[in-house]
ZAGUSE-833283 format. One record per residue (C-alpha): residue in one letter; x, y, z; residue number from 1. Coordinates in nm, 2 decimals. Example, Ala and Ser with C-alpha at 12.3 -4.5 7.8 and 13.67 -1.06 7.14 Angstrom:
<sites>
SITE   residu        u        v        w   num
SITE        a     1.23    -0.45     0.78     1
SITE        s     1.37    -0.11     0.71     2
</sites>
This chain:
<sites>
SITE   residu        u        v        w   num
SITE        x     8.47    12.03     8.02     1
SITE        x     8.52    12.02     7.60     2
SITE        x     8.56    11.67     7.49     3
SITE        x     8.79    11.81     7.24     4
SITE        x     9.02    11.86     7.54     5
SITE        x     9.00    11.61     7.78     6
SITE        x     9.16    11.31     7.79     7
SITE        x     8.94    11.02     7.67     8
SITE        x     9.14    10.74     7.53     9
SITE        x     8.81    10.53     7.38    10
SITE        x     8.87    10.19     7.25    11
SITE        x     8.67    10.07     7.00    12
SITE        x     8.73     9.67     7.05    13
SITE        x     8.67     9.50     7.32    14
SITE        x     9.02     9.39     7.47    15
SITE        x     9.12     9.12     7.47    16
SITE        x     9.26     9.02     7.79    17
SITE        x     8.92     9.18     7.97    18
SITE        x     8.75     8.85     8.13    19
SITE        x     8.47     9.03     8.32    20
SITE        x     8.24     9.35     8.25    21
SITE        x     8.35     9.58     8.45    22
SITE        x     8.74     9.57     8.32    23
SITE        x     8.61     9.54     7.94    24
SITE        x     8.43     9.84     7.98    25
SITE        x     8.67    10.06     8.21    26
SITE        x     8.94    10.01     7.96    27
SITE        x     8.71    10.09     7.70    28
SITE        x     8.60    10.36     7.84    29
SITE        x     8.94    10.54     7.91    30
SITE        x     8.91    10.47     8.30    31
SITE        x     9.22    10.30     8.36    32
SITE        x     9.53    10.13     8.25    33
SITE        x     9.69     9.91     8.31    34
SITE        x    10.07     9.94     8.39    35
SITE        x    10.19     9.56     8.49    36
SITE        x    10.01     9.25     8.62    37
SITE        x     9.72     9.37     8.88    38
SITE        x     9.89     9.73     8.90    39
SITE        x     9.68    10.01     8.71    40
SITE        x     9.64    10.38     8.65    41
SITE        x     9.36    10.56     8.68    42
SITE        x     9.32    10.81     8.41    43
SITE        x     9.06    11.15     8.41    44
SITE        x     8.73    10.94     8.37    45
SITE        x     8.80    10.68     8.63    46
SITE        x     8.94    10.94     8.86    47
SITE        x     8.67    11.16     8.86    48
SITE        x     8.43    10.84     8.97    49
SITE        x     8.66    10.71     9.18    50
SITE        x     8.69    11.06     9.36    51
SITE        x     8.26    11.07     9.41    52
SITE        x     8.32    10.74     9.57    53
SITE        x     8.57    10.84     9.82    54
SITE        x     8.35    11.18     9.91    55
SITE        x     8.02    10.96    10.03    56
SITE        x     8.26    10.70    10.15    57
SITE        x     8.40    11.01    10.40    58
SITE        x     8.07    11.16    10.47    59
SITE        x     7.96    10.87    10.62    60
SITE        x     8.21    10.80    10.79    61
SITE        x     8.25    11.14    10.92    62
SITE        x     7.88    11.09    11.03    63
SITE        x     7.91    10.79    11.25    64
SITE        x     8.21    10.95    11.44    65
SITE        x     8.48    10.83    11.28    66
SITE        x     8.75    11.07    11.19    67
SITE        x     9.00    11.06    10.91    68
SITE        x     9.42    11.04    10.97    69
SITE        x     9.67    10.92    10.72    70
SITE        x     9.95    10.63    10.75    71
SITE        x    10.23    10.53    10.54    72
SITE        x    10.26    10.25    10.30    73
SITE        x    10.55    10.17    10.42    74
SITE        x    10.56    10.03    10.74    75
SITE        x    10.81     9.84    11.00    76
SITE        x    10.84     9.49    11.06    77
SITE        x    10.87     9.54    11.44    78
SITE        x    10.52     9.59    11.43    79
SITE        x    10.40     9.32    11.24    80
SITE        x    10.67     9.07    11.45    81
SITE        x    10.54     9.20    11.83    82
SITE        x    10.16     9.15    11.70    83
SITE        x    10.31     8.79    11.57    84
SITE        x    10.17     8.81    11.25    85
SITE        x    10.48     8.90    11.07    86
SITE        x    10.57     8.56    10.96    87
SITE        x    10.18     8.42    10.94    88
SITE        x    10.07     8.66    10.67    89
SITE        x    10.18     8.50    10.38    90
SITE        x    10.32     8.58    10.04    91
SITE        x    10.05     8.82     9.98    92
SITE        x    10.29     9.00    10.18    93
SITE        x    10.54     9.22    10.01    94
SITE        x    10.84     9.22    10.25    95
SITE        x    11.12     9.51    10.19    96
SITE        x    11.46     9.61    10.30    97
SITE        x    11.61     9.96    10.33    98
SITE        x    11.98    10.04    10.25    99
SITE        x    12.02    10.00    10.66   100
SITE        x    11.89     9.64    10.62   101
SITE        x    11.62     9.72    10.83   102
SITE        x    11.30     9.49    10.76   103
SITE        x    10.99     9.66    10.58   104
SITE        x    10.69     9.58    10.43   105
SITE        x    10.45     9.75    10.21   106
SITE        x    10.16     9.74    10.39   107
SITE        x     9.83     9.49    10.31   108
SITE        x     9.62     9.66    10.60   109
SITE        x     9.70     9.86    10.91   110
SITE        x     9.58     9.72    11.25   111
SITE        x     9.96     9.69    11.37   112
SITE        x    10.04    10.02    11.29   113
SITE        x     9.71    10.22    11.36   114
SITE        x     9.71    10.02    11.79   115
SITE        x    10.06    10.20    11.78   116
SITE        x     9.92    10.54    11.76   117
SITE        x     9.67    10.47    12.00   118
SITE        x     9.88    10.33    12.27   119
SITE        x    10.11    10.66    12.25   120
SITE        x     9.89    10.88    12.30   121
SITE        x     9.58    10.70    12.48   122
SITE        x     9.60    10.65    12.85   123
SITE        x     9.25    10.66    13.00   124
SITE        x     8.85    10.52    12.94   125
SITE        x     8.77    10.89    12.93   126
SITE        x     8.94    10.93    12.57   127
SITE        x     8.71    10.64    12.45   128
SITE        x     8.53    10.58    12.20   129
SITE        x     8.73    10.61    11.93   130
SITE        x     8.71    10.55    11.59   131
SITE        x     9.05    10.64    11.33   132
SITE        x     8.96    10.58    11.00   133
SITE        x     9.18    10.60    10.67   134
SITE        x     9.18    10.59    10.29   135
SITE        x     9.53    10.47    10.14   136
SITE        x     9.68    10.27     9.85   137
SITE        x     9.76     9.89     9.97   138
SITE        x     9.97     9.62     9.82   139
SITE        x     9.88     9.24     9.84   140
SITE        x    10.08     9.02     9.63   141
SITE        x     9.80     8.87     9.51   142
SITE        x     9.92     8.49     9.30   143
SITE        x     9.70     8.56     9.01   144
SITE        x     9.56     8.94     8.98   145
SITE        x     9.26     8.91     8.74   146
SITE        x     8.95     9.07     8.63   147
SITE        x     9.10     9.40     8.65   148
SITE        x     9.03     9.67     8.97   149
SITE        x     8.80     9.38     9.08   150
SITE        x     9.10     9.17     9.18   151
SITE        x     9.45     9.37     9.20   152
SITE        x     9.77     9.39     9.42   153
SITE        x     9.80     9.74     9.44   154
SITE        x     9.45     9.95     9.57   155
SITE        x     9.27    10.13     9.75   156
SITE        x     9.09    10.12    10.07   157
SITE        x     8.90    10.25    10.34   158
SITE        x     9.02    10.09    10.69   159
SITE        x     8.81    10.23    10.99   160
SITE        x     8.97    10.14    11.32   161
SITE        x     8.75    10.14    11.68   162
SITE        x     8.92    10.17    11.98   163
SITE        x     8.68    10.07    12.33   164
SITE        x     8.72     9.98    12.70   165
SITE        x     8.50     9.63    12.69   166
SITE        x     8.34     9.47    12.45   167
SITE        x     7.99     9.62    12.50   168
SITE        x     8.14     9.97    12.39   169
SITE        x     8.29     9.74    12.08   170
SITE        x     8.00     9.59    11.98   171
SITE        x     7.82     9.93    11.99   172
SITE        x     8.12    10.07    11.71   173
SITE        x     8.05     9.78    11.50   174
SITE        x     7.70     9.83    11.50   175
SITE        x     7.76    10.22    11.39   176
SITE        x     8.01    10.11    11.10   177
SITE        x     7.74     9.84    11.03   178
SITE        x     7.48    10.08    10.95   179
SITE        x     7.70    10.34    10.80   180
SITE        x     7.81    10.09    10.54   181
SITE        x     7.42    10.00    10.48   182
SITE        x     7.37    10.39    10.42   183
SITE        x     7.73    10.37    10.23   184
SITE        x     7.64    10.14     9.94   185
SITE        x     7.30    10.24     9.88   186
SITE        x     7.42    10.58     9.81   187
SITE        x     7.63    10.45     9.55   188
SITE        x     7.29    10.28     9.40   189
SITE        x     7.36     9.88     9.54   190
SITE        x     7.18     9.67     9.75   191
SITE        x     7.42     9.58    10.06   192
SITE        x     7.36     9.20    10.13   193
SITE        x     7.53     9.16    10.49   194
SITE        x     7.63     8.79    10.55   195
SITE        x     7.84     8.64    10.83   196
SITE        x     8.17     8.57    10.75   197
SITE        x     8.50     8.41    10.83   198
SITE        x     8.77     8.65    11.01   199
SITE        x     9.07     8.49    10.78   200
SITE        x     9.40     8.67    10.91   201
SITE        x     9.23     8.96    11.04   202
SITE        x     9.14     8.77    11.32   203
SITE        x     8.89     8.79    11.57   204
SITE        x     8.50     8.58    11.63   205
SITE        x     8.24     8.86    11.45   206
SITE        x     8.30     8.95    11.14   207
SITE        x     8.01     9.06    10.86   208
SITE        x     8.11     9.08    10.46   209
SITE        x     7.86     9.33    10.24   210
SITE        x     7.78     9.19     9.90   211
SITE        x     7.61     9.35     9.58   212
SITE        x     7.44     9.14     9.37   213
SITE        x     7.54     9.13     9.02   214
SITE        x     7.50     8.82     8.71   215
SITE        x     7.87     8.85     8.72   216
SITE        x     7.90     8.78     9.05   217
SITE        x     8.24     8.61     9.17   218
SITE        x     8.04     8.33     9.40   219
SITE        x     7.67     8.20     9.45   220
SITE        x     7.47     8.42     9.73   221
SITE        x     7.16     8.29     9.90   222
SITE        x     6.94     8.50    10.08   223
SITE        x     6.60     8.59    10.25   224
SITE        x     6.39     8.82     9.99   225
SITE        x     6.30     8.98    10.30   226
SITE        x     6.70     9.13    10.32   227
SITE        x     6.56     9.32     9.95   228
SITE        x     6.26     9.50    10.13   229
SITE        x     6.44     9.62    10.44   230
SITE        x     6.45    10.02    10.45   231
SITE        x     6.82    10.16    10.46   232
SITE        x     6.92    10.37    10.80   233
SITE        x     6.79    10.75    10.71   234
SITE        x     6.99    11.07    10.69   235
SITE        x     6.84    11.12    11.11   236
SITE        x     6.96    10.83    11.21   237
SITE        x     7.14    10.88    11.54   238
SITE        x     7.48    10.66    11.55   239
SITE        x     7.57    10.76    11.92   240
SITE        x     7.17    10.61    12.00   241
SITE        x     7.06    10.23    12.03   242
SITE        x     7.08    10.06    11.68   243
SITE        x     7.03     9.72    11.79   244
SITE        x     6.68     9.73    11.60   245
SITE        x     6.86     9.77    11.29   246
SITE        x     7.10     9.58    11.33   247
SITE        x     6.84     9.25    11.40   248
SITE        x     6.61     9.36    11.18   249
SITE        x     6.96     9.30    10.91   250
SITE        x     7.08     8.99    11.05   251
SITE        x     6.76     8.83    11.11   252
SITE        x     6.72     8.75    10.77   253
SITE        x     6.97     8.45    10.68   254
SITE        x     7.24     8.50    10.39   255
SITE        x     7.50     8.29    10.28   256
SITE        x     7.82     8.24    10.00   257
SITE        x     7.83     7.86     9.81   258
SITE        x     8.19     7.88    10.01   259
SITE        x     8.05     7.91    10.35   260
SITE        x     7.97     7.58    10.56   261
SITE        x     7.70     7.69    10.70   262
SITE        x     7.55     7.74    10.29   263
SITE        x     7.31     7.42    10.39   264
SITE        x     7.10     7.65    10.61   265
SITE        x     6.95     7.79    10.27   266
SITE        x     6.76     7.47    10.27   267
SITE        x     6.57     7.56    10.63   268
SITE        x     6.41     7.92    10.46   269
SITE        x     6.06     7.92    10.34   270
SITE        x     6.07     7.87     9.94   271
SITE        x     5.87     8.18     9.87   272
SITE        x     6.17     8.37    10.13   273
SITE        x     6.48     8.21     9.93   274
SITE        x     6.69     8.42     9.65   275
SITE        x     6.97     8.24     9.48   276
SITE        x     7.20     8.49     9.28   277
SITE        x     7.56     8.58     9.23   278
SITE        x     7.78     8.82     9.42   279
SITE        x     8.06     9.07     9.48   280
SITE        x     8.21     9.17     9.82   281
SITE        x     8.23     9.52     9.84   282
SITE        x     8.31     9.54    10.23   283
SITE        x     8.43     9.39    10.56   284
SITE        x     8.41     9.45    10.90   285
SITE        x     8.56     9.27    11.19   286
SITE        x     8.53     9.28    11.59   287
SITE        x     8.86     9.14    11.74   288
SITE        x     8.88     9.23    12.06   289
SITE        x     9.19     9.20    12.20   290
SITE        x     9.40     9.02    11.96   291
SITE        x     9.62     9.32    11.87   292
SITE        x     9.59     9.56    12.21   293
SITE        x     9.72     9.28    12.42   294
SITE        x    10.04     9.18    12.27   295
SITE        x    10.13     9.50    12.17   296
SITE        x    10.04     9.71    12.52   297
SITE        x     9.78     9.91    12.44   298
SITE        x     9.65     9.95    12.74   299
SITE        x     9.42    10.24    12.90   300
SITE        x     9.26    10.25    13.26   301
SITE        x     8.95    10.16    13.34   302
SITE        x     8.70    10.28    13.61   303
SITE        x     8.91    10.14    13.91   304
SITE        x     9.27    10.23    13.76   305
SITE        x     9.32     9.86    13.63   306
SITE        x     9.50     9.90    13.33   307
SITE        x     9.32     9.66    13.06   308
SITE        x     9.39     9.61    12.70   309
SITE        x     9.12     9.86    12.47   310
SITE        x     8.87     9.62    12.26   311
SITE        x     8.95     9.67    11.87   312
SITE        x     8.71     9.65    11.53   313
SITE        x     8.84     9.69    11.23   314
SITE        x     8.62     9.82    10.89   315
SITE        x     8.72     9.81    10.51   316
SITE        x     8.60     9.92    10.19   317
SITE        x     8.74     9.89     9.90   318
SITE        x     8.67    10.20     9.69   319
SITE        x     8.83    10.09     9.32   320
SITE        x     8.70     9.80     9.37   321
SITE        x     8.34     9.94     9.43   322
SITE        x     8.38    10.16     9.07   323
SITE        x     8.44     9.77     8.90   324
SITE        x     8.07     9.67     9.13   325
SITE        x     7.93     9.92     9.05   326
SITE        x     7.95     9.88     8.67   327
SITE        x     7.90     9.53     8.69   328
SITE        x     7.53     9.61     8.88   329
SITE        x     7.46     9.86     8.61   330
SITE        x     7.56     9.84     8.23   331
SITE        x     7.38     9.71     7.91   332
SITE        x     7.52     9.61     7.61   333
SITE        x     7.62     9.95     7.48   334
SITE        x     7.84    10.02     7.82   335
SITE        x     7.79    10.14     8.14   336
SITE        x     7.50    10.31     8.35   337
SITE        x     7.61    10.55     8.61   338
SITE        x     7.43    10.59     8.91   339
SITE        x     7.39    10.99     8.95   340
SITE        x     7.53    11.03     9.27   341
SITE        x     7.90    10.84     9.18   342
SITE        x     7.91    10.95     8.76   343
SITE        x     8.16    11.14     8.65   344
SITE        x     7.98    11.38     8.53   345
SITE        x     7.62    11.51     8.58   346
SITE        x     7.57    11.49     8.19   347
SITE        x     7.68    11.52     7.84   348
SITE        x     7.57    11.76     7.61   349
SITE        x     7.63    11.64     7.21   350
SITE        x     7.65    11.87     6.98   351
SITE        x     7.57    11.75     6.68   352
SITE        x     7.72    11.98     6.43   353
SITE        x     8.01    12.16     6.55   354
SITE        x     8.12    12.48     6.33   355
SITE        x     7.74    12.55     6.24   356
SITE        x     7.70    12.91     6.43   357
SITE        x     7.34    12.88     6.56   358
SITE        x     7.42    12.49     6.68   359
SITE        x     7.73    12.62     6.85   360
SITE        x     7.58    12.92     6.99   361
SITE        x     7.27    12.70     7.16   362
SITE        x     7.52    12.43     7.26   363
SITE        x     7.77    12.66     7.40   364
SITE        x     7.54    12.90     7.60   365
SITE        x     7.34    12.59     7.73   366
SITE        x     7.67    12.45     7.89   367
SITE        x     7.74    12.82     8.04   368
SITE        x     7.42    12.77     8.23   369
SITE        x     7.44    12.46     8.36   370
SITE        x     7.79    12.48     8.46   371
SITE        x     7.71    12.77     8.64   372
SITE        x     7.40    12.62     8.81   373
SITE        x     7.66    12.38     8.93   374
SITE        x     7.60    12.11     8.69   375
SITE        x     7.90    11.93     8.60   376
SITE        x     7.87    11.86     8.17   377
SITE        x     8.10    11.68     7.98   378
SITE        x     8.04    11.85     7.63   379
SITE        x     8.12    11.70     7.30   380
SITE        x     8.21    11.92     7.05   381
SITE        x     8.39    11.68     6.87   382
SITE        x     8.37    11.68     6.50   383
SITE        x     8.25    11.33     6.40   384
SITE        x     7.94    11.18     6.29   385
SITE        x     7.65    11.14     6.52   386
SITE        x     7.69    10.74     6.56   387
SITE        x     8.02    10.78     6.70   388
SITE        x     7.90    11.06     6.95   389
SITE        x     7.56    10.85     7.07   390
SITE        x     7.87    10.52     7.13   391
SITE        x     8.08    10.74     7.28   392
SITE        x     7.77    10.89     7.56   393
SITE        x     7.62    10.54     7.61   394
SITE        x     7.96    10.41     7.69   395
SITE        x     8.11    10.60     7.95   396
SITE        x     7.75    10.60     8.07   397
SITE        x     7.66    10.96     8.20   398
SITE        x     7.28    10.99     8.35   399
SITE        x     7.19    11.19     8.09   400
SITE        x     7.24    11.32     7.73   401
SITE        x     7.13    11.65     7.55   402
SITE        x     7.15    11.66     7.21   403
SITE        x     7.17    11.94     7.03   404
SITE        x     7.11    11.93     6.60   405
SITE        x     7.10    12.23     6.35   406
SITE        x     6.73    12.17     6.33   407
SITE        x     6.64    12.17     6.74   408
SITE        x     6.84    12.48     6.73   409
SITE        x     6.70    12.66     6.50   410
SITE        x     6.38    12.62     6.67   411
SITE        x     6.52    12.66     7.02   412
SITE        x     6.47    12.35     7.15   413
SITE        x     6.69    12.01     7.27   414
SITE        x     6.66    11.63     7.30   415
SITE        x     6.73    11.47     7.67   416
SITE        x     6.79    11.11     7.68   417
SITE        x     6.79    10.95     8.04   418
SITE        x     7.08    10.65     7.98   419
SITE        x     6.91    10.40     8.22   420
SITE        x     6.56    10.41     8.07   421
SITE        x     6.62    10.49     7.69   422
SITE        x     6.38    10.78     7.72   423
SITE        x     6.40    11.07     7.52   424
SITE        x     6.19    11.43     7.52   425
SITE        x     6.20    11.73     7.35   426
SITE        x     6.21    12.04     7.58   427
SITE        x     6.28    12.41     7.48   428
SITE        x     6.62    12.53     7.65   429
SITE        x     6.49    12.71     7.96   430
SITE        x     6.26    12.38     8.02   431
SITE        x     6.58    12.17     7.99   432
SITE        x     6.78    12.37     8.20   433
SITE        x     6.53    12.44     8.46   434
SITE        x     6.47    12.05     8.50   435
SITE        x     6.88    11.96     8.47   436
SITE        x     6.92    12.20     8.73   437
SITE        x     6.67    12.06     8.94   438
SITE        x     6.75    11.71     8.95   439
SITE        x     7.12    11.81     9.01   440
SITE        x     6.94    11.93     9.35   441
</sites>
């Protein structure tokens, strides 16, 4: 892709009404904008991330057994008034009315609505497990949006919901979505803190939140160091086998928000165990049991014919809020450092000197090459001075830079700059590619 053609709206100021990192430097960086208070747009660059996120957020969910359906916005009332939680969700709530006066609502999550589906068309314990999992634009009125993606009414998530004939078959579903979320985050280059947490109006009595540490975090976090060593689930881990050994091995280790009650407990771990930092919720998951499936009938039979109300979890991540985590994990003061596995693109290539033939013509056919390696390069062959183009890389944060100047050319050769580490080397093109291509993998 030619910088000279894509849309890249780059701000050179910081704005003013950014309060946190990661909305300074998505605005800056031509990510989003915004359209009215806690309502945004996502535009090329921020798209493009926003997409990786969603494809490893699918493949792992694809890989612990979930499968993927879509549900309206827009739902009915009825549903939300049988479960009874119509009138105890709040203002967060944004409640509707069609031209036939019929009560809707745009919906802040979808356990009403996703039970529905199951009870029409699930009758028996031989159609369980089952897990239904989504990704769709929500709406919570939210009383004061702020600090951009990280806090806004309308976005997206990822809601996961397991269906099960007892709680034993329920507990085993959270434990898959448990580790899947483990595997989840690191691949978009966090460390997953899981802590307890309260169910709020979700409802339910288990319920784990995932944080990411970050300086900017929104509360205090205290943890066991021992929760920083612990290997993430591999790529062979077997979701339909026992994964109670991961799953203790995770909570065993105590972790805890400055909001919790329980925050005291801190005091009761070793000293050399203890890690006080700041930190970011990226993702919830809930066991409820019952609390939906009774009230609303969805019923299946059981072993003897009883007909019993399914056990129900419930599993959310957040995806734009993940990009804004994300950045705020990883940045420096000349903007933001990409992971590689959630960047927008693979790398940029600068050329230095557009219009000069021999620049172009090494710039040009390197891109070819890459690109058809499979490499996805953003190249820059703006014309503009060399300060603006290094600002312009380090900003939007791509894994890696290669520079191309009239004198590099003319001897064949190119600088690559990894963003994270500063580093810089001087290969001859077929070096370059051969290693670009390689770590693409």
């Amino acid at each position: 892709m030619r910088l000279s053609r894509y849309f890249l709206p780059i701000l050179k100021e910081d704005p003013k009404e950014a309060e946190i990192v990661s909305h300074r430097l998505m605005l800056r960086a031509g990510m989003i904008r915004q359209q009215s208070a806690g309502i945004y747009s996502w535009l090329p660059l921020g798209k493009r991330v926003l997409d990786k996120v969603n494809a490893i957020i699918r493949e792992e969910q694809n890989r612990a057994g979930a499968q993927e359906i879509m549900m309206p916005t827009i739902q009915s009332a009825d549903l939300w008034i049988e479960s009874g939680r119509y009138n105890d969700y709040g203002q967060e709530m944004l409640r509707i009315k069609d031209r036939h006066d019929r009560a809707l609502l745009y919906g802040p999550t979808n356990e009403e609505m996703v039970t529905d589906i199951f009870r029409s068309h699930v009758r028996s314990y031989r159609d369980l497990p089952l897990n239904l999992y989504h990704l769709q634009w929500k709406f919570r009125d939210e009383v004061r949006p702020r600090f951009g993606v990280m806090r806004s009414r309308e976005f997206l998530m990822k809601d996961a919901y397991s269906f099960d004939l007892d709680y034993e078959g329920a507990r085993a579903a959270y434990n898959r979505m448990f580790v899947a979320y483990l595997r989840t985050f690191s691949r978009f280059g966090l460390q997953p803190i899981p802590m307890r947490a309260e169910t709020g109006p979700i409802g339910g009595d288990l319920s784990h939140e995932f944080i990411v540490l970050a300086d900017t975090g929104e509360s205090a976090v205290y943890c066991d160091r021992t929760l920083l060593d612990l290997p993430i689930p591999g790529e062979d881990t077997d979701f339909m086998g026992d994964l109670s050994p991961i799953i203790e091995a995770w909570t065993g280790a105590y972790a805890a928000t400055d909001d919790m009650h329980d925050a005291a407990a801190f005091e009761d771990v070793p000293q050399d165990r203890r890690v006080s930092a700041r930190g970011i919720e990226i993702g919830h998951i809930f066991y409820f049991g019952t609390k939906y499936s009774a009230p609303m009938r969805a019923l299946v039979a059981n072993q003897e014919g009883e007909m019993v109300p399914v056990h129900m979890g419930s599993y959310g991540i957040g995806p734009t809020r993940v990009v804004a985590a994300i950045i705020e994990a990883s940045h420096d003061d000349a903007g933001i450092i990409w992971p590689k596995s959630v960047a927008p693109f693979d790398l940029g290539v600068v050329n230095l000197k557009p219009g000069d033939e021999r620049t172009d013509e090494i710039a040009e056919g390197l891109v070819v090459r890459l690109e058809r390696a499979g490499v996805e390069v953003l190249y820059d062959d703006v014309d503009q001075r060399a300060g603006a183009k290094f600002a312009t890389m380090d900003l939007i944060g791509l894994p890696t830079q290669v520079v191309v100047g009239p004198r590099g050319a003319a001897a064949g050769e190119v600088e690559v700059k990894d963003r994270a580490t500063g580093a810089k080397e001087t290969l001859s093109l077929d070096e370059a590619v051969n290693r670009l291509v390689h770590e693409k993998g």
